[in-house]
C-alpha positions in Angstrom: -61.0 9.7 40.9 -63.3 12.7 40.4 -66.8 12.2 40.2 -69.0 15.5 38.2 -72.7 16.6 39.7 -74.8 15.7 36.9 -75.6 19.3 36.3 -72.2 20.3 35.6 -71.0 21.2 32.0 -67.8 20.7 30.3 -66.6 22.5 27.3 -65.9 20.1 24.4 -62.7 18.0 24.4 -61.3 19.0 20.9 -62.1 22.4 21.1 -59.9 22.4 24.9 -57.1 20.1 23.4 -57.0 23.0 20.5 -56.6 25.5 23.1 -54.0 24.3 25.4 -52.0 23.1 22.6 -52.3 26.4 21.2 -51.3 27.7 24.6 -48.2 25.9 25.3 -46.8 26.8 21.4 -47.2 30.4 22.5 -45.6 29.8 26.2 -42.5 28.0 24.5 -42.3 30.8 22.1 -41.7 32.9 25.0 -39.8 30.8 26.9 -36.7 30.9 24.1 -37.3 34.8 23.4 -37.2 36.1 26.6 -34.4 36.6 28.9 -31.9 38.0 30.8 -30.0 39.1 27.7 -32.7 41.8 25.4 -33.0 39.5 21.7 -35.1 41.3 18.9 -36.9 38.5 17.2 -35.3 38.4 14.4 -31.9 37.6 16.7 -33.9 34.8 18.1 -35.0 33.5 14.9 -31.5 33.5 13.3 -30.2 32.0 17.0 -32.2 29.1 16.3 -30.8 28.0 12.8 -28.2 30.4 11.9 -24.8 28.9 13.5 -23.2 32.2 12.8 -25.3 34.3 14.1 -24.1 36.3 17.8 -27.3 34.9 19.4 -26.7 31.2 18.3 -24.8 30.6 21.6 -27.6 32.2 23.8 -30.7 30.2 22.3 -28.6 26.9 22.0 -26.7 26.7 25.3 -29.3 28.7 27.4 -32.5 29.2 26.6 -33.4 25.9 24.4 -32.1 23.3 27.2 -33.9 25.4 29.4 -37.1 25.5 27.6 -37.5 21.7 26.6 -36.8 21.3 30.5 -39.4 23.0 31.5 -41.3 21.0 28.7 -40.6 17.6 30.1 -40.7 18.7 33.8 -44.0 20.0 33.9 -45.5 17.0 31.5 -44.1 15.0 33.7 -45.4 16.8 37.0 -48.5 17.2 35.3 -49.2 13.3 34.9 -48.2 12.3 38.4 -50.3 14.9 39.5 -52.9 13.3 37.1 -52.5 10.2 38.3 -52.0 10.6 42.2 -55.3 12.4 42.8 -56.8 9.6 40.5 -55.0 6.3 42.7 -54.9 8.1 46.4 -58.8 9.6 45.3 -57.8 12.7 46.7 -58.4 16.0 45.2 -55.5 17.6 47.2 -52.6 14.8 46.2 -49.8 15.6 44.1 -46.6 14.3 43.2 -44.9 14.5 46.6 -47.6 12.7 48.4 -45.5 9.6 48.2 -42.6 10.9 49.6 -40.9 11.3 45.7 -39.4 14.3 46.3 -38.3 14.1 49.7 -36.7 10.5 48.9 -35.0 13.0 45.8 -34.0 15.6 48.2 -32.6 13.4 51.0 -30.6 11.1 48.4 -28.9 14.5 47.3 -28.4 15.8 50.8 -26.5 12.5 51.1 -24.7 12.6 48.0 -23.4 15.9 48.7 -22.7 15.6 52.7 -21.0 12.0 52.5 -19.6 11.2 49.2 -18.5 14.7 48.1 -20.8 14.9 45.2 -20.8 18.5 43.3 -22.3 18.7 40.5 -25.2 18.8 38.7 -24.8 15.6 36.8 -23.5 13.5 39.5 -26.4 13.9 41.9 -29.2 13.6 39.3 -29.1 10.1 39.4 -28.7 10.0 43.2 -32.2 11.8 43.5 -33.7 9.6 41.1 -32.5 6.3 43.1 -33.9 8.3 46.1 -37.5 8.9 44.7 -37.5 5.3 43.3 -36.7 3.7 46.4 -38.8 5.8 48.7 -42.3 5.2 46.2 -41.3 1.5 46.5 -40.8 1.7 50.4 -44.4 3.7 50.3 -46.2 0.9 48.3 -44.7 -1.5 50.7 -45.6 -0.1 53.6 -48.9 0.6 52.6 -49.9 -2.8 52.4 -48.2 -3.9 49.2 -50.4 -5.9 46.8 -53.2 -5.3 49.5 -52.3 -1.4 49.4 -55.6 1.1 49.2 -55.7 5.0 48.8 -55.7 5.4 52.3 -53.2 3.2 53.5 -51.0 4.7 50.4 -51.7 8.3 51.7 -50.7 7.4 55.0 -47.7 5.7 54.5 -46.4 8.8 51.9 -47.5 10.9 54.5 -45.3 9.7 57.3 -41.9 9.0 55.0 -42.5 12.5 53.3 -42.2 13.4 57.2 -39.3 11.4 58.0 -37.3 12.2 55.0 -37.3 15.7 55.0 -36.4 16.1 59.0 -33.2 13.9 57.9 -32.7 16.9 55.5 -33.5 19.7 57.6 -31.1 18.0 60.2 -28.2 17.4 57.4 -28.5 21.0 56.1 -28.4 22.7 60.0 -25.2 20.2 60.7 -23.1 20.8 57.6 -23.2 24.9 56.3 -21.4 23.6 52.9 -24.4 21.3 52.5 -26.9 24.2 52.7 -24.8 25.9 50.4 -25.0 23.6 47.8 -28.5 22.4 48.4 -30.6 25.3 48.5 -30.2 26.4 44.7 -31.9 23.3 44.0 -34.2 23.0 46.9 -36.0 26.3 45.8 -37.0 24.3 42.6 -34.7 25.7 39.1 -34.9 25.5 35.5 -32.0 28.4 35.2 -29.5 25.3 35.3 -30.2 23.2 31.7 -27.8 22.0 29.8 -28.2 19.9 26.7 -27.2 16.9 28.6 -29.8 17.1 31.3 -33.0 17.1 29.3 -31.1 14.0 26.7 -30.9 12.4 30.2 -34.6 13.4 31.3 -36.6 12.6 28.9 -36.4 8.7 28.8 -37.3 8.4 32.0 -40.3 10.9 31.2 -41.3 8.9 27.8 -41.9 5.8 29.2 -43.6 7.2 32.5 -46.2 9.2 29.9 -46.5 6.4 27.9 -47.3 3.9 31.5 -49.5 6.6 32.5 -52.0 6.9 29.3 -52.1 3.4 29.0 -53.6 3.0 32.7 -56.1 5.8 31.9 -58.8 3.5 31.0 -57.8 0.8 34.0 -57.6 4.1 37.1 -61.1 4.5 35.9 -63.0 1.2 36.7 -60.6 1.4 39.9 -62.4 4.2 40.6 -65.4 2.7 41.3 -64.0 0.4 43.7 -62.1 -2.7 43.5 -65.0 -5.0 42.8 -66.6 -3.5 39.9 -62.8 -3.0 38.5 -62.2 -6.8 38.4 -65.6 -7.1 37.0 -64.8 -4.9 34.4 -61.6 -6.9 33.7 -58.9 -4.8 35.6 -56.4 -5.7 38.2 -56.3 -3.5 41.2 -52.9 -4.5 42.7 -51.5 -4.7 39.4 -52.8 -1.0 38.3 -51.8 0.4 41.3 -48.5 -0.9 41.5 -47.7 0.4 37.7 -49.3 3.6 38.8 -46.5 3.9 41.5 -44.0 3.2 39.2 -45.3 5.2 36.7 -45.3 8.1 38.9 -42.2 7.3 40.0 -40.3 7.4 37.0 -42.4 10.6 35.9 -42.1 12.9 39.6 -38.4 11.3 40.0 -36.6 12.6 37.2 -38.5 16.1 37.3 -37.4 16.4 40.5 -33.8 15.0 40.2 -33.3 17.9 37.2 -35.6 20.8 38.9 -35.7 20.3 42.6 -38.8 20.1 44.5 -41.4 22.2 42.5 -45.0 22.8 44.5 -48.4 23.3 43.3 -48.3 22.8 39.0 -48.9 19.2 39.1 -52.1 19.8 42.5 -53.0 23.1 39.8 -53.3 20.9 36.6 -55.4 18.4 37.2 -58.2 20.4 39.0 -58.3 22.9 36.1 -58.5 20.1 33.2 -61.3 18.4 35.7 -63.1 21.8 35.7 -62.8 22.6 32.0 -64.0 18.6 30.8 -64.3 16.2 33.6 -62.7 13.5 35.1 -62.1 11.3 32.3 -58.7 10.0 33.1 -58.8 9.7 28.8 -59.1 13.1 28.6 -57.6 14.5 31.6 -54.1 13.1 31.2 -53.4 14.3 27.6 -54.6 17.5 28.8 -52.2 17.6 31.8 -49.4 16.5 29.8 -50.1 20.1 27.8 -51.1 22.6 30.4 -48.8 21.9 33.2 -46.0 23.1 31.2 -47.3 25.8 30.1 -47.9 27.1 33.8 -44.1 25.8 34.5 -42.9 27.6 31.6 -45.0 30.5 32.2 -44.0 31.0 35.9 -40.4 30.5 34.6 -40.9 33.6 32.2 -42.9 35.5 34.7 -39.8 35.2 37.2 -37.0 36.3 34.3 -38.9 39.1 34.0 -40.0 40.9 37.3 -36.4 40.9 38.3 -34.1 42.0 35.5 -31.6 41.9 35.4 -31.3 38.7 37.9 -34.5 36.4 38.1 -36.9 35.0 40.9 -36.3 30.8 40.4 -39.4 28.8 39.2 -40.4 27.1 42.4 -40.9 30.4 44.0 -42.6 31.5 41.7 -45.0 28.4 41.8 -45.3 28.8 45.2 -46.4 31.9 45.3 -48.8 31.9 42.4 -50.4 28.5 42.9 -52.2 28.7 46.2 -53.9 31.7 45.1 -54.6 30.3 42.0 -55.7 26.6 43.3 -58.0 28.4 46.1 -59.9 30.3 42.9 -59.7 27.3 40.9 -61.6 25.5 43.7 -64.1 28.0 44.7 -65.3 28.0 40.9 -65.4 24.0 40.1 -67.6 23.4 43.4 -69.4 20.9 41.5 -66.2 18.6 41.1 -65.6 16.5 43.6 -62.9 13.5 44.5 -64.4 10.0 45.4 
């Protein structure tokens, strides 16, 4: 977990809570007006409640399921991202450092090369399975009970490996497989449906809720596994409901967008810079900022290339190392232990 010089300075948590929930209310009201399809705002408003209205369709079908998507993806990526850098003590982890989302990605690319799977719906659960088994196989393998940051890191390191050179070889072998599977490779909120986020946000519920409740607990671990007990927590036991917290929480993101890079590595270090390492503070904040960079880049994207659209994850990719490097340069005095 991060550790702050003592001359560092934070702005005041209410007044940074204030602000990013302000934020994200203006980033979703953006998210459901803007599109492919030109809607005054008055057509959006009467989309949203008016059932007779020409724009109902659009806001209902399209551009709500998409929205409240992006909502619980990026809460989601936000608090693995939280949470990884806090249980690996790693400034650069984030959600895929486990091998999550190359367990998702090689579950799919197995779904659709041998069992004929097609659609959306029927490999969601496939790369759910795949990012469960994979964090479990991770926890395993680093040591179990025993496990520690670095044997963690290691272990996600060399599946991550593994998992996406079965991929790359399954998508080179079978052309209809790299058909199908680069859509949702590049990272996507363009394909919501009401069905998806009803599906989603279980999963993402009870992962947030895991998550803030081992706030308090990843702190004392952070100052080693001695002083923890001392202060009444349970290593193994924290560390394994991390895993499965961040399991259930990068999983289902991933199974409904694809792979997406660099908004749960951006969140936490900009929450850290703005009001510390508090795991109290910083998940909450997480939970509210990362999807309003999600959402964000998914507007940004609809909108440099009307009439079509540049998809989420690329435009994560390409905005986040950028962003992460200046982010870094500035917050100097934040540091992982």
């Amino acid at each position: 977990m991060p550790v702050t010089a003592p001359s560092r300075r934070h702005l005041p948590f209410p007044a940074v809570l204030s602000a990013a929930v302000l934020v994200l209310l203006v980033v979703l009201a953006l998210s459901i007006a803007v599109g492919a399809e030109p809607l005054s705002a008055t057509g959006v408003w009467r989309g949203l409640f008016d059932r007779a209205a020409p724009s109902y369709t659009v806001v209902h079908q399209l551009r709500l399921p998409r929205t409240l998507l992006g909502l619980l993806a990026g809460s989601a990526l936000g608090l693995a991202g939280g949470m990884m850098q806090a249980l690996t003590r790693n400034p650069l982890a984030d959600p895929g450092l486990l091998g999550i989302n190359a367990g998702a990605s090689a579950a799919v690319a197995t779904a659709i090369c041998f069992l004929g799977v097609s659609t959306f719906s029927g490999y969601l659960w496939f790369a759910f399975l795949g990012a469960a088994v994979v964090s479990a196989l991770a926890y395993a393998v680093g040591g179990g009970r025993s496990a520690t940051p670095t044997r963690l890191t290691l272990a996600g390191a060399a599946l991550n490996a593994a998992l996406y050179s079965y991929v790359s070889a399954i998508m080179l072998l079978s052309s209809a497989s790299l058909d199908k599977m680069r859509f949702w490779t590049v990272g996507s909120l363009a394909g919501a449906e009401p069905g998806t986020v009803i599906r989603l946000a279980p999963f993402v519920v009870v992962g947030a809720l895991i998550a803030l409740a081992l706030a308090r607990p990843l702190n004392a671990l952070a100052l080693g596994d001695d002083p923890a007990r001392a202060l009444g927590a349970r290593p193994a036991g924290v560390r394994l409901s991390a895993v499965a917290a961040v399991t259930l929480l990068c999983g289902a993101a991933t199974a409904a967008c694809g792979p997406i890079v660099f908004v749960g590595l951006f969140a936490p270090h900009l929450v850290r810079a703005l009001t510390g390492p508090d795991l109290r503070r910083l998940l909450p904040l997480c939970a509210l900022l990362a999807p309003a960079a999600l959402l964000g880049a998914d507007v940004l994207g609809r909108v440099v290339a009307r009439p079509g659209e540049i998809q989420v994850g690329v435009v994560t990719a390409v905005l986040g190392g950028p962003l992460l490097v200046a982010l870094a340069g500035r917050s100097r005095g934040v540091r992982a232990s």
